[in-house]
C-alpha positions in Angstrom: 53.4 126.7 80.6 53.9 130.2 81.3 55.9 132.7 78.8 58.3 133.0 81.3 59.0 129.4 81.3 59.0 129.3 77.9 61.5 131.8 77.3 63.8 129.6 79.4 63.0 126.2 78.1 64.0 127.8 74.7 67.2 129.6 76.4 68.8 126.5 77.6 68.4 124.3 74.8 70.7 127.1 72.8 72.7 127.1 75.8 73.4 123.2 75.3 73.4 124.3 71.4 75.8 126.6 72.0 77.5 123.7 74.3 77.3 120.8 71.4 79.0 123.1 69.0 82.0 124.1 70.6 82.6 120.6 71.9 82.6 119.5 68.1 85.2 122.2 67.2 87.1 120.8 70.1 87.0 117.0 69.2 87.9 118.1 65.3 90.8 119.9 66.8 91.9 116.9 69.3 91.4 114.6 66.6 93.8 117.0 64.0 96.1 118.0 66.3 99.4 116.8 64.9 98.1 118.0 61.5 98.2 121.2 59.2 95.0 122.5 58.7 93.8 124.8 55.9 92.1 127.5 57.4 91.6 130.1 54.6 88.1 132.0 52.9 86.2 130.5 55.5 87.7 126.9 55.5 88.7 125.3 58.3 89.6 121.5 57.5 91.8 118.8 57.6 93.7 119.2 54.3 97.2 120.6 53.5 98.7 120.8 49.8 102.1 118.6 50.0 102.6 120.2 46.2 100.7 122.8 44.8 98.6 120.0 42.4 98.3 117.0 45.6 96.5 118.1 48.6 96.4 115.2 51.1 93.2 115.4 53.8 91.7 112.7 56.2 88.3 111.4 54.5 85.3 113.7 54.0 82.8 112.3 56.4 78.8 112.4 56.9 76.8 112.7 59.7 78.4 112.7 63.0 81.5 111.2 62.1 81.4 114.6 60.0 81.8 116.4 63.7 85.1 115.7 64.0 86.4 114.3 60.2 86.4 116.8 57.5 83.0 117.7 56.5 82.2 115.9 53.2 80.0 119.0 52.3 82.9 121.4 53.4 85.4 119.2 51.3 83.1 119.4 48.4 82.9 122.9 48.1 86.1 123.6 48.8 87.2 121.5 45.7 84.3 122.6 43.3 85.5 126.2 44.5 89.2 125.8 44.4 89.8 123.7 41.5 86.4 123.6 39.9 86.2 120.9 37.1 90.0 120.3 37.9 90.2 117.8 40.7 90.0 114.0 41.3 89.9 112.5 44.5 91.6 109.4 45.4 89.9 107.1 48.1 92.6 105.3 49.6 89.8 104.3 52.3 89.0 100.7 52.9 86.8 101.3 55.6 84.7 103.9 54.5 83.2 105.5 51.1 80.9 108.2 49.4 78.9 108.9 46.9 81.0 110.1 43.6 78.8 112.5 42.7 79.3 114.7 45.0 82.7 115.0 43.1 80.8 115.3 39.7 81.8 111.2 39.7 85.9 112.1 40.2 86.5 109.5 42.5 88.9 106.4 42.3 88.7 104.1 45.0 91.6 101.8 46.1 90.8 99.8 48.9 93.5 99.9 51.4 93.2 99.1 55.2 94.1 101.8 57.5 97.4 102.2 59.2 98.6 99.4 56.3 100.1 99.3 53.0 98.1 98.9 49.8 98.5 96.0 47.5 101.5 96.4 45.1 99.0 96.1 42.2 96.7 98.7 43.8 99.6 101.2 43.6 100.8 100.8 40.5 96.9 101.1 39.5 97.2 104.7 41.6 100.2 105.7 40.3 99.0 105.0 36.5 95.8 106.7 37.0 97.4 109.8 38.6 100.3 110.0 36.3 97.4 109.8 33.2 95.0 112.6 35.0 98.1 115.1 36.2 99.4 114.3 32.3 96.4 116.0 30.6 96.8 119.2 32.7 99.2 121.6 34.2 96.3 123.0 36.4 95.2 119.8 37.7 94.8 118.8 41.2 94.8 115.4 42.8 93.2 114.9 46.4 94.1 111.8 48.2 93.1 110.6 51.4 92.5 107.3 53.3 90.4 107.6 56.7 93.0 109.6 58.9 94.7 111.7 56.7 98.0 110.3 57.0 
């Protein structure tokens, strides 16, 4: 293999880099569409505040599902760096979950099926838990999501 060849070998696998990327930014856009996004000090994800202490966002995702879900390294830092030591997240995500401590272990779960409603014991346990956390503090912030954000 020449240095010619090479050189393009290495030029067209950024090309289909370059390629990979931008269809990713395309599917989390397709896939958001119909949603606000919060798109400010270099964040771009799917996550809107519906009061200025509950921010509602579709589930922070790994791997590829991470392509076109909310990034669960994005959401983390966006939390640690927004409301450090201030949040808790609530998994309303049957289908999917976590690891806490990515969080720093603030992470109630509350299995709920998409596109259904949760058990009517599961929501008073939510609402108790969230009344209890917002209660100790008027700078807390609750994040809730199941798997689509809605």
């Amino acid at each position: 293999v020449t240095l010619a060849q090479a050189r393009w070998v290495i030029f067209a696998r950024l090309l289909r880099m370059i390629k990979a990327i931008n269809i990713a930014r395309s599917l989390r856009k397709l896939v958001g569409s119909n949603k606000r996004r919060y798109q400010k000090d270099g964040f771009d994800l799917d996550l809107t505040y519906v009061t200025p202490s509950c921010i509602a966002m579709s589930l922070p995702a790994e791997g590829g599902e991470a392509n076109y879900r909310n990034s669960l390294v994005d959401v983390c830092r966006f939390f640690h760096t927004k409301h450090p030591e201030m949040f808790y997240i609530y998994n309303l995500c049957a289908e999917r979950s976590y690891d806490a401590a990515h969080f720093s272990g603030r992470v109630k779960r509350f299995m709920c099926d998409d596109h259904n409603p949760p058990l009517l014991s599961d929501l008073v346990s939510f609402v108790e838990h969230g009344n209890r956390f917002m209660d100790e503090s008027d700078n807390h912030v609750m994040g809730v999501h199941c798997l689509g954000g809605k």
